[in-house]
N, C-alpha and C positions, 0 to 999 in steps of 0.2 A: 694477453687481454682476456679479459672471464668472459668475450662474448656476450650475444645478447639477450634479456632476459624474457626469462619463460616461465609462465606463473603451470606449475603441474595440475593445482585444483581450477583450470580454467573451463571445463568440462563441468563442472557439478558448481561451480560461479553461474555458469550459463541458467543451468536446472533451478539453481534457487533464482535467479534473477524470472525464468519463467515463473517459476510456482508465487512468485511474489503478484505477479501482475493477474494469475489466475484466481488468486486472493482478493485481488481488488475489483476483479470481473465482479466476481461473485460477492463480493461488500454491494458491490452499485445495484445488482439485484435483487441484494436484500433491501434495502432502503428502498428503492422502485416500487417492491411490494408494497413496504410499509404507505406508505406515500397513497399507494393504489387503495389499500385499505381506510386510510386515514381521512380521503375524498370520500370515498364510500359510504364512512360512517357522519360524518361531514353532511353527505345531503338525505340521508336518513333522518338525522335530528331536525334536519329542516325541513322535513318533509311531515316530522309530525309538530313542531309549529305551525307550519301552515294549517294542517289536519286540524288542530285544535282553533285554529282561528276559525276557520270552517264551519265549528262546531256552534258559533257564539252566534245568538241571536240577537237581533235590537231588541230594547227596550219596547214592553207592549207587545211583542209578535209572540202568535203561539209559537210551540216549538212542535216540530214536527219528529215526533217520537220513529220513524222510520227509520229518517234519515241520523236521527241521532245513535240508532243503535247499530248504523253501519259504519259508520265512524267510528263511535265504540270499537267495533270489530276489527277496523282498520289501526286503528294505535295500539291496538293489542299487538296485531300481526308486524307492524312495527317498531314496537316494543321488542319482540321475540326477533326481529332481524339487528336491532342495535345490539342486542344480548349477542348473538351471533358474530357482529362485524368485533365488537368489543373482544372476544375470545382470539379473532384473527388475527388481530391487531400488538395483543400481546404474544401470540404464537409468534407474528412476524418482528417485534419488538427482540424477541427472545434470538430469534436468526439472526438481526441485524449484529445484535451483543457477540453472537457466536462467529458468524462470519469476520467480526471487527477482532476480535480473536485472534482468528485462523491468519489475518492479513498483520497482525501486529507481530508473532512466531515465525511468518514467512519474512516480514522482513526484517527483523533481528540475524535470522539466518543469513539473510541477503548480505547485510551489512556486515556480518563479523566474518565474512569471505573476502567481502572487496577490503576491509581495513588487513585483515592478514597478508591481502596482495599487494596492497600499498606499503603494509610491513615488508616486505621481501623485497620489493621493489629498492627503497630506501638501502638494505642492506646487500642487494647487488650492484647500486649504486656505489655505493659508498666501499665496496670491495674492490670493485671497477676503478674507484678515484686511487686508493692502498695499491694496489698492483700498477696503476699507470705512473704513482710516483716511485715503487721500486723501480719498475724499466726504467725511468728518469735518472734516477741517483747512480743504476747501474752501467749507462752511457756517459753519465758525467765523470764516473772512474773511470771509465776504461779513456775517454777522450783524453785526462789526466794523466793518467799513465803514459796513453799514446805522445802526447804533449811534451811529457816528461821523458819518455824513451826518444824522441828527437833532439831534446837538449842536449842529453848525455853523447847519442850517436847521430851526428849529423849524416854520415851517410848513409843512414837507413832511408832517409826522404831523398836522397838525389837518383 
């Protein structure tokens, strides 16, 4: 019997199957970021909508030049943080890409480990089936024989 099987790369199946999942940690945290920054710049824009609405006076009202030129100040300063978030955004666009990467190589590795184990498997299998049917064929001669050796000599069975 060829015994039972034992895949030898099952040690470094293990390691890629880890490193696969430490890949996809870190996918979820790049996206998380993304996601973080995407709200971020998100209520920035709305923040200088409203700012601009802010800014609108009705029809007939003076406009009060104070107040207009702190607003002013503030869509700037707004301006200059959507410039900002927009830079993060593509910094963490750019991690999401690279981390999707790093998890798409980890599990390629993953996978072309467990198919070679499933390869091996199949052919200790199917070596297992070859050697079960020699013992087979070689019990059914020798039964044959034995069989054959009592017709010729019946007192070898009494």
């Amino acid at each position: 019997m060829a015994g039972r099987f034992r895949f030898r790369l099952e040690a470094v199946l293990k390691l890629r199957r880890s490193l696969e999942e430490v890949a996809q940690r870190n996918l979820a945290r790049a996206f998380a970021a993304l996601e973080e920054v995407r709200a971020e710049l998100a209520r920035l824009r709305q923040a200088q909508l409203d700012t601009v609405e802010l800014r609108r006076t009705a029809t007939g009202q003076p406009i009060d030049l104070l107040q207009w030129r702190s607003v002013e100040r503030f869509l700037l300063v707004l301006e200059h943080r959507v410039a900002e978030a927009e830079v993060r955004r593509r910094e963490a666009e750019g991690k999401v890409a690279a981390a999707r990467q790093a998890l798409l190589l980890a599990h390629r590795n993953h996978l072309m480990l467990v198919r070679l184990k499933e390869r091996r498997q199949e052919q200790h299998d199917l070596e297992s089936l070859r050697e079960e049917a020699r013992d087979m064929d070689e019990m059914a001669v020798l039964r044959h024989r034995f069989a054959e050796a009592a017709q010729t000599r019946p007192e070898v069975m009494s």
